[in-house]
C-alpha positions as CSV (number, residue, x, y, z in Angstrom):
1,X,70.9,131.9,130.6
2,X,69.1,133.4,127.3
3,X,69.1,136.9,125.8
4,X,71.6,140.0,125.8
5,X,74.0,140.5,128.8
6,X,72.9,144.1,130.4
7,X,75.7,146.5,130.1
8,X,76.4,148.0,133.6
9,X,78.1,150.9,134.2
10,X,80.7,151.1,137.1
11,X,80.6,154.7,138.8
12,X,83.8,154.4,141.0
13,X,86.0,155.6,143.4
14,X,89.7,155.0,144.6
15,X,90.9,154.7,147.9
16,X,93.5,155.0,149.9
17,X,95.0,151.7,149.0
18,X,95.0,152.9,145.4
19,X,92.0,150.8,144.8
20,X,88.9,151.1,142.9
21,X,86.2,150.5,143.9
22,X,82.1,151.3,143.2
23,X,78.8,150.5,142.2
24,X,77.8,148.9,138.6
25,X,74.6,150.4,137.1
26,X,72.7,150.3,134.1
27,X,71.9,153.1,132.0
28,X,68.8,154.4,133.5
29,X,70.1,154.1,136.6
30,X,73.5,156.1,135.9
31,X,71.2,158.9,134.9
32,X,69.1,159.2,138.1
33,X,72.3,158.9,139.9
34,X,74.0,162.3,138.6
35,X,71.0,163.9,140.0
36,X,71.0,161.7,143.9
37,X,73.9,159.2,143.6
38,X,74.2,156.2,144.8
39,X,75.5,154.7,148.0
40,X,78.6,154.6,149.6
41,X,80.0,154.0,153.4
42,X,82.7,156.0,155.1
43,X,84.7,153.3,156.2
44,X,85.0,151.6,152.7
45,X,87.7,154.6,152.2
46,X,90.0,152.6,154.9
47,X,89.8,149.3,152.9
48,X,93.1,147.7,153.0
49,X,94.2,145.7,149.5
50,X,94.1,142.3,151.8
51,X,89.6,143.4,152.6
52,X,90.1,144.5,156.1
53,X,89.4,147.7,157.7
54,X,91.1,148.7,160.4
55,X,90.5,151.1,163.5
56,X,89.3,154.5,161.5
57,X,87.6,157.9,162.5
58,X,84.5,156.7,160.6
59,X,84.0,153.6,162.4
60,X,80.6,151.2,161.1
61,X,78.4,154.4,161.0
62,X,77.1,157.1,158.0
63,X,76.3,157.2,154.8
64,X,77.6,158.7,151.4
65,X,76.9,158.9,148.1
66,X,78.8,158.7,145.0
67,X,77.6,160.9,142.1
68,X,78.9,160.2,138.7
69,X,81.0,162.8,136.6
70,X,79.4,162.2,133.1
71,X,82.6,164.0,131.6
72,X,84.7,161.4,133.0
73,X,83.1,158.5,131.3
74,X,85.5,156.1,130.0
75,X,84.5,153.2,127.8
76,X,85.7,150.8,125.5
77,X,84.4,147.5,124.1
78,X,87.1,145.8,123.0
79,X,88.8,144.6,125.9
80,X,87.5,140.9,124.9
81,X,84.7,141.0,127.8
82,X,81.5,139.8,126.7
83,X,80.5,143.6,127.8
84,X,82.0,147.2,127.7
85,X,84.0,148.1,130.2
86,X,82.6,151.1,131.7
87,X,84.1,153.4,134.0
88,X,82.4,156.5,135.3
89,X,84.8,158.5,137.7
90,X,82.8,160.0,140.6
91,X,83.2,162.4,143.8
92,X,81.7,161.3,147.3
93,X,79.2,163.4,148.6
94,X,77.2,163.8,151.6
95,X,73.7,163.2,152.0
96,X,72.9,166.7,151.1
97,X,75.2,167.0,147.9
98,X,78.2,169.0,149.7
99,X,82.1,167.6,149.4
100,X,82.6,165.0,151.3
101,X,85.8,165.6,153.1
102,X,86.8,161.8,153.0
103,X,86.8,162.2,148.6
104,X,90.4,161.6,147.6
105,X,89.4,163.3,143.9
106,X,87.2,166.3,145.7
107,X,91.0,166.5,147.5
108,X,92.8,167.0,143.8
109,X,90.1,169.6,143.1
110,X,91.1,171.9,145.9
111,X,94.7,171.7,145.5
112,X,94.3,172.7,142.2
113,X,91.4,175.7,142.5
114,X,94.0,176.6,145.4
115,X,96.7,177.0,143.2
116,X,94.5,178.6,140.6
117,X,93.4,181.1,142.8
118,X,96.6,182.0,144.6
119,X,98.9,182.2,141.4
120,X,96.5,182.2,138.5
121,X,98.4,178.8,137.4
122,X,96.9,175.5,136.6
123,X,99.0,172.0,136.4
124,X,99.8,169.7,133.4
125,X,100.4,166.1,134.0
126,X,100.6,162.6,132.8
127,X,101.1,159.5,134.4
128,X,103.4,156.8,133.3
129,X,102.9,153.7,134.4
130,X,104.8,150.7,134.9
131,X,103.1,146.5,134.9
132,X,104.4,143.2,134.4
133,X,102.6,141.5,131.9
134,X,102.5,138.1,134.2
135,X,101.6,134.4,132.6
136,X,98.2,133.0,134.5
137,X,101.2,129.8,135.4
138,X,104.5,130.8,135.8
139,X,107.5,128.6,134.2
140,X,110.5,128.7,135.4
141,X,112.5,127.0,132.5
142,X,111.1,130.1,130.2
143,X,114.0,132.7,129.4
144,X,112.6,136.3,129.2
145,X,112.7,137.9,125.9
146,X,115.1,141.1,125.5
147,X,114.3,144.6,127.1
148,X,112.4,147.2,125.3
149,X,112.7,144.4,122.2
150,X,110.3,143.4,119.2
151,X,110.2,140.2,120.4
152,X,109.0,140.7,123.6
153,X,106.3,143.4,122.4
154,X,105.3,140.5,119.9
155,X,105.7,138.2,122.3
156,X,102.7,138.9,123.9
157,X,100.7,138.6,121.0
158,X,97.9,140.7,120.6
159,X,98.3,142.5,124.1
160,X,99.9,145.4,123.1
161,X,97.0,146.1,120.1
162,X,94.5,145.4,122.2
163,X,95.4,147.7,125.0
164,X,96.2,150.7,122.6
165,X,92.8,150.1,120.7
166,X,91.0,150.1,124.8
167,X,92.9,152.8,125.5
168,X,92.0,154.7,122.7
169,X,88.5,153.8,122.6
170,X,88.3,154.9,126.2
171,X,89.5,158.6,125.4
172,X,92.5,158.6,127.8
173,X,95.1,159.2,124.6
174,X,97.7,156.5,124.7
175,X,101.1,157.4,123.8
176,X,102.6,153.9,123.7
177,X,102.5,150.8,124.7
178,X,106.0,149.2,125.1
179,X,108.0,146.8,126.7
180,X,110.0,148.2,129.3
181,X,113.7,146.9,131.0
182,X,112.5,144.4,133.4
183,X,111.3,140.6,132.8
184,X,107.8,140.9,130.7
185,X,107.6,144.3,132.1
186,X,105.6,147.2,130.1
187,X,105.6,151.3,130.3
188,X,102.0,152.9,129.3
189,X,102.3,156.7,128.8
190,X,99.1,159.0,128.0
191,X,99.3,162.4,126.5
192,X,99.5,165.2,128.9
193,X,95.9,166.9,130.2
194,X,94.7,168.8,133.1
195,X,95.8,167.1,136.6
196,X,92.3,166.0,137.2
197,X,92.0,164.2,134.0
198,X,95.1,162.5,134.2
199,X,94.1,161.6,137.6
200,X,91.3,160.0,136.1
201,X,93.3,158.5,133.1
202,X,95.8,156.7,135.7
203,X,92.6,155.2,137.3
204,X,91.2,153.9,133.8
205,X,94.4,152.9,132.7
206,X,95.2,150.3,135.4
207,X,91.5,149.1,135.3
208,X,91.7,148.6,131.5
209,X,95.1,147.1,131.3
210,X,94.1,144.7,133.9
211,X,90.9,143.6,132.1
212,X,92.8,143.4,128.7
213,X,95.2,140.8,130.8
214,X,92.7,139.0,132.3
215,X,90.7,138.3,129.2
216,X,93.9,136.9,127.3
217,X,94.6,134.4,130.1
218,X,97.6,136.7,131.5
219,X,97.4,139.1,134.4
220,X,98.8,142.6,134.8
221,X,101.1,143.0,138.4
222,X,101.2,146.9,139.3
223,X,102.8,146.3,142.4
224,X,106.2,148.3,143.2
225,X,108.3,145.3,144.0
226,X,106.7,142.1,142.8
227,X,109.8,140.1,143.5
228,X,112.2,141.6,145.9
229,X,115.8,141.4,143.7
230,X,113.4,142.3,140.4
231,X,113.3,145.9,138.4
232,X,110.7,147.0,139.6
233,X,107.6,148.9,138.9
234,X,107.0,153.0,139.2
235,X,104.6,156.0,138.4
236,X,106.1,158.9,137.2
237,X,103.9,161.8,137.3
238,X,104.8,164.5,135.2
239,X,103.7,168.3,135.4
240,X,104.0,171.1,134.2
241,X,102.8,175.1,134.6
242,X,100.4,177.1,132.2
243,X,98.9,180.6,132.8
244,X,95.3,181.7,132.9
245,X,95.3,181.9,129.3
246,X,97.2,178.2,128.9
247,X,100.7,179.4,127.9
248,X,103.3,177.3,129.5
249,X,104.9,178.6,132.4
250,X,107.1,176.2,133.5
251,X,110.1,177.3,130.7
252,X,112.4,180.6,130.9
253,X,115.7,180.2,128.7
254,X,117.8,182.0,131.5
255,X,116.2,180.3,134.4
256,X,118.5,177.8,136.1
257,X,117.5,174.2,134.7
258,X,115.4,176.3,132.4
259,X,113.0,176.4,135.1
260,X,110.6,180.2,135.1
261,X,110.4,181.5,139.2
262,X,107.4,180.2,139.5
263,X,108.8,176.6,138.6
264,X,111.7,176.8,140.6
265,X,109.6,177.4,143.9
266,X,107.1,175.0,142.6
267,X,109.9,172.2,142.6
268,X,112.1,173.7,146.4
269,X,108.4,173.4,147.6
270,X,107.8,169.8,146.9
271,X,112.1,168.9,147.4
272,X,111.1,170.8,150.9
273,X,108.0,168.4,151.9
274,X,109.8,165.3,150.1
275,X,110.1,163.1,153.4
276,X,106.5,163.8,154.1
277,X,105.4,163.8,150.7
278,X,106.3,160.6,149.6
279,X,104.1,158.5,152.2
280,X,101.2,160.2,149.5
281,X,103.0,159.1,146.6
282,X,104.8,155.7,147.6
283,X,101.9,154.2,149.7
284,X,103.0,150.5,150.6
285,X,106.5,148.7,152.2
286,X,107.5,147.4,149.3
287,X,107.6,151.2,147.9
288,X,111.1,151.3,149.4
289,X,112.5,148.4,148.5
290,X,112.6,150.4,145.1
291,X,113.4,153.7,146.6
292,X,117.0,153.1,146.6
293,X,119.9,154.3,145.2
294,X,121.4,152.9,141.8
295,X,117.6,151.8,140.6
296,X,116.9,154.2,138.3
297,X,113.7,155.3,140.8
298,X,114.6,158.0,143.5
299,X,115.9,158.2,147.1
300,X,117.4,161.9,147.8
301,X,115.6,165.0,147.7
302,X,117.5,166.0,144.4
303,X,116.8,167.9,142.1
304,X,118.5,166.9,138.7
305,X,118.2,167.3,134.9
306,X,117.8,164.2,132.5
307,X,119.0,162.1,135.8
308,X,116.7,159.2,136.2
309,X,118.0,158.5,139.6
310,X,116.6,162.3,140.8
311,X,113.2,162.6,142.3
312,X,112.7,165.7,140.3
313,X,114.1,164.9,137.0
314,X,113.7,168.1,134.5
315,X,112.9,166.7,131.3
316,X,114.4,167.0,127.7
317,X,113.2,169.0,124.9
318,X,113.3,168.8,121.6
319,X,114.1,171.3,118.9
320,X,114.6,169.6,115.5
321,X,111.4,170.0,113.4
322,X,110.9,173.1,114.9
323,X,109.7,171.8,118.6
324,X,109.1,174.4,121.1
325,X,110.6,174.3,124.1
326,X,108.2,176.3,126.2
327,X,105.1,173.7,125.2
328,X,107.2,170.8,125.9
329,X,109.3,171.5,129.2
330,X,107.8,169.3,132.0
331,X,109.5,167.5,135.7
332,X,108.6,164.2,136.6
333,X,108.3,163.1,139.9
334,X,109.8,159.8,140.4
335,X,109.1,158.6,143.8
336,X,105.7,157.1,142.8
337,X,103.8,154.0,142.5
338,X,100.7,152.5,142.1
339,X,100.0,151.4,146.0
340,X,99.8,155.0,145.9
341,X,96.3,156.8,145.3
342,X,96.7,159.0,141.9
343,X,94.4,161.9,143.5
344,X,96.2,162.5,146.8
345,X,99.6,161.8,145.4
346,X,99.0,164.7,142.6
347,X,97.1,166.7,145.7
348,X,100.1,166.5,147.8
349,X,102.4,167.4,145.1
350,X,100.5,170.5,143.6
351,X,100.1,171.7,147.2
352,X,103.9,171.3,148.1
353,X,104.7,173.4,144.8
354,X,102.3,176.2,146.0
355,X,103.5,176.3,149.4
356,X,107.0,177.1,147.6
357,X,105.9,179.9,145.4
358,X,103.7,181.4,147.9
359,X,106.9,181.2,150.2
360,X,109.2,182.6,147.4
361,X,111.4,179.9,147.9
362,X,114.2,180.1,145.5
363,X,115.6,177.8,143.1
364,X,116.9,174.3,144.5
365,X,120.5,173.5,143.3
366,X,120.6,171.0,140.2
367,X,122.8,168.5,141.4
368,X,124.6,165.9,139.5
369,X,126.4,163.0,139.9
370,X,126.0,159.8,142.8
371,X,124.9,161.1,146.1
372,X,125.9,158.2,147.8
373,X,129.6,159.2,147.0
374,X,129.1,162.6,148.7
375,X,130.1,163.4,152.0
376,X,127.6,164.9,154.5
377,X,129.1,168.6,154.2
378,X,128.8,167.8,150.0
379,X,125.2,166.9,150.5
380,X,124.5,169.4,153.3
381,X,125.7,171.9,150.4
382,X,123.3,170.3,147.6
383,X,120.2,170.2,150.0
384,X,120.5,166.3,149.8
385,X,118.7,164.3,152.5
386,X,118.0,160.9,152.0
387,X,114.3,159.9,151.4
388,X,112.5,157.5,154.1
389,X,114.0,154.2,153.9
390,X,110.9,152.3,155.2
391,X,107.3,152.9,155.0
392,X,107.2,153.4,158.9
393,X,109.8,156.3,158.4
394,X,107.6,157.9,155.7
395,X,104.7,158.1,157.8
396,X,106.8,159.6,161.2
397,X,107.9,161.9,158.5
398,X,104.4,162.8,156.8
399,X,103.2,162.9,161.5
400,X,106.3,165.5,162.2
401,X,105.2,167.6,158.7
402,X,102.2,169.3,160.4
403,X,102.5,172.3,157.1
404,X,101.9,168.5,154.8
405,X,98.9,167.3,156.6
406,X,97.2,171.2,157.2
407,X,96.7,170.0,153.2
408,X,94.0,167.6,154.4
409,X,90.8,167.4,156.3
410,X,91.9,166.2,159.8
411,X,89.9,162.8,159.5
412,X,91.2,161.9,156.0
413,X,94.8,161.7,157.2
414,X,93.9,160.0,160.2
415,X,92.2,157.3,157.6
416,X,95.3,157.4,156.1
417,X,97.6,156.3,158.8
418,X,94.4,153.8,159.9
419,X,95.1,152.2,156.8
420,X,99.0,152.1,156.2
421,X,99.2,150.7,159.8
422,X,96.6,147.6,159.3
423,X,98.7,147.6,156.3
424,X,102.4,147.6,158.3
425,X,100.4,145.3,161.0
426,X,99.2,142.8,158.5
427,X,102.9,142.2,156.9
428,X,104.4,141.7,160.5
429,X,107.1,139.4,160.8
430,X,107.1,138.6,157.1
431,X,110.2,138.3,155.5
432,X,110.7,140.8,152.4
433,X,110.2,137.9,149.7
434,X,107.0,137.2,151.3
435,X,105.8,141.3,151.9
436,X,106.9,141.4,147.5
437,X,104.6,138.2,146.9
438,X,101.3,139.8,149.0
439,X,101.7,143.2,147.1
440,X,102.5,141.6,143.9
441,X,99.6,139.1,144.5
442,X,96.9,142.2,145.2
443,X,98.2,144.7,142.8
C-alpha cells in the first residue's frame, strides 16, 4: 500500500447491548449524510454482544437511516492509531426524516423535552465510569500494584496521559483518570453537561479508552463482573436539576437531605420504579453478581447521603474556598453499568423522576445504616425492598411495571426483552465463572 490512509468518520449508534455500532465515512460523504443519512436496518438494534439476533418485532425487513449530529462530533488524533478516531453521534430516522421510534438517543430526547415541558426543568449529569486496564497475556505470578496508588497509575505507563490528552482532544472534559480499588482497575469521570451530552460523552469515552488500550498492546474490560469473586466494575450517573434560566434546583438548605421539592419527588419517583428501572440501567446477568449487598454498588431501593452502598447516594459539597452548595449538589445513581445502554438508562431515570414530581410524591426517608440487619417491619418503615437479584427478575419486574414501559414505544421494549432473552438463552447452563469470562471477553 502507498500514499495517505483516508480518514473515515464513524457516524454511530448504540444499541441495546450497550454497543456501538455504525457506518465509517469520509468527509464528503459525512456531509451529504446530514442532509439524507446513511443506512441502517431495524433489526441491527436487537444485536446481542455474542452477533446474534434473536426473535424481534422488526424481523429481516425495513430500512433506516442514520443522520449525523455535527455537534456531537468527537475527535482526537492521538490515540496512537495511524488515523483519528472519529466519532459522530447520530439519531435513526425513517426514510422520510421523522424519529424513528427504535432510536435509543431520539428516546433520551423525549424524556428530557418531557420533563422540560411539564416542570420547566432540565437535567445535569455525568457519567463515571469504571474499566480494567487488562494485559493482551495475563500472568498469574504478577502481584497487582496498590489501590488508587502512584504506582499503579505509573504502572501503566503512558496510559493514563494518553487517555486524558484523547479525552481532551475529543471535547468530552476529563476530570481524571485514576486508578480505582480493584486489580488494574481505573475510574474516568467527565465534567457535568446536559444529559444528552453526557450521554454522548459515556459513548466516546468507552470507544476512546478502548482504542487507547488497544494501541498500547493492553485492552480495556467494561464488563460488570469480569471475574466472578473480583471488584467489579459500575456507571454512576449523576444528575442534577436547573431551571429555565440554569439555576440549580436540586439544593434547598431546609429541605430533607438538602434535597428542593422538586428533587425529592424526582428521587421517590425513580426509588418507586427501582425494580423496573434497573433492567434499563444494569442490562446483563452478571449486573447482579455486583448488585449485592456489602459491595460498595447498590441492592435496596434506599435512599442515603454519602452512603456508597445506596442506589441514590446524595452527594457532598464543598464549602472551603467559597464553593457553592447550590451549583454543586448532585445524586448518583448507582445501580449502573456498562452492558447497560447510556441513552435508555438516563431515559428511564429522568422519566421515573418526572412521574414523581408530577405525582407530588413526597420526600423518600434518608436511611442509614446496613439494611440487611433490618427486620422486615424496619425496612417496611424505610421503604426498603430489595432490588432484583437476577437479570430474569429485573425484566418480570420492568413486564409487571406497565407505568415504566408506557415510557417507551411498544416495539422498542419488546426489542428489549428480544434481546436480554437471546442474551439469558445464550448463557444457559453456564456456570457464573463462565457467564463473568463471556461478558468480560465482549465488553
Amino acid at each position: 500500500m502507498s500514499g495517505a490512509l483516508t480518514p473515515l468518520a464513524h457516524v454511530v449508534t448504540t444499541d441495546l447491548a450497550a454497543v456501538t455500532r455504525g457506518r465509517p465515512v469520509t468527509e464528503e460523504r459525512l456531509r451529504k449524510a446530514q442532509t439524507t443519512g446513511l443506512g441502517w436496518v431495524p433489526a441491527n438494534l436487537c444485536l446481542t454482544p455474542f452477533n446474534s439476533i434473536g426473535e424481534n418485532p422488526w424481523g429481516s425487513s425495513g430500512d433506516l437511516r442514520l443522520v449525523p449530529d455535527l455537534s456531537a462530533r468527537h475527535t482526537t488524533s492521538a490515540t496512537g492509531a495511524a488515523t483519528p478516531l472519529d466519532l459522530v453521534m447520530a439519531d435513526i430516522v425513517e426514510l422520510d426524516g421523522s424519529p424513528w421510534d427504535g432510536c435509543p438517543r431520539t428516546q433520551l430526547k423525549k424524556a428530557l423535552a418531557a420533563l422540560k415541558e411539564a416542570t420547566g426543568l432540565s437535567v445535569i449529569s455525568t457519567f463515571e465510569q469504571e474499566f480494567l486496564l487488562l494485559p493482551t497475556a495475563s500472568d498469574p505470578s504478577r502481584i497487582a500494584d496498590h489501590a488508587f496508588s502512584v504506582a499503579a497509575f505509573r504502572g501503566a505507563g503512558d496510559f493514563g496521559p494518553m487517555l486524558a490528552s484523547c479525552l481532551e482532544e475529543a471535547g468530552v472534559e476529563p476530570e481524571m483518570v485514576l486508578p480505582e480499588y480493584g486489580n488494574d482497575q481505573f475510574e474516568i469521570t467527565h465534567a457535568p453537561t446536559d444529559a444528552l451530552a453526557a450521554a454522548d460523552r459515556a459513548v466516546v469515552i468507552r470507544e476512546v479508552t478502548r482504542e487507547v488500550a488497544r494501541t498500547l498492546g493492553r485492552r480495556a474490560c467494561f464488563a460488570p463482573k469480569p471475574v466472578l469473586d473480583a471488584v467489579g466494575n459500575g456507571v454512576h450517573i449523576h444528575f442534577s436539576l436547573v431551571d429555565a434560566d440554569g439555576r440549580p434546583a436540586t439544593y434547598a438548605a431546609d429541605g430533607p437531605g438538602k434535597l428542593s421539592e422538586a428533587a425529592a419527588s424526582f428521587c421517590a419517583g425513580v426509588l418507586k420504579h427501582l425494580p423496573a428501572l434497573v433492567a434499563l440501567t444494569a442490562s446483563s446477568p452478571p449486573s447482579y453478581y455486583r448488585l449485592a449487598p456489602h459491595n460498595w454498588s447498590s441492592s435496596y431501593t434506599w435512599l442515603g447521603e454519602r452512603d456508597r452502598e445506596a442506589t441514590l447516594r446524595i452527594c457532598p459539597f464543598v464549602t472551603m474556598g467559597g464553593g457553592d452548595p447550590a451549583r454543586q449538589f448532585n445524586i448518583e445513581y448507582r445501580a449502573a453499568d456498562a452492558t447497560a445502554n447510556p441513552y435508555l438508562a438516563l431515559a428511564g431515570i429522568v422519566h421515573a423522576g418526572l412521574a414523581g414530581i408530577e405525582a407530588k410524591l413526597p420526600a423518600p426517608p434518608i436511611v442509614t445504616g446496613d439494611p440487611t440487619l433490618m427486620t422486615q417491619d424496619e425496612l417496611d418503615a424505610k421503604g426498603l425492598r430489595r432490588l432484583p437479584e437476577t437479570l430474569e427478575a429485573a425484566l418480570d419486574a420492568l413486564a409487571a411495571d406497565s407505568v415504566v414501559r408506557s415510557w417507551f414505544p411498544e416495539r422498542l421494549v419488546d426489542s428489549f426483552f428480544a434481546v436480554k432473552r437471546t442474551e439469558l438463552a445464550a448463557m444457559e447452563g453456564k456456570e457464573k465463572t463462565e457467564i463473568c469470562a463471556a461478558y468480560g471477553e465482549r465488553y
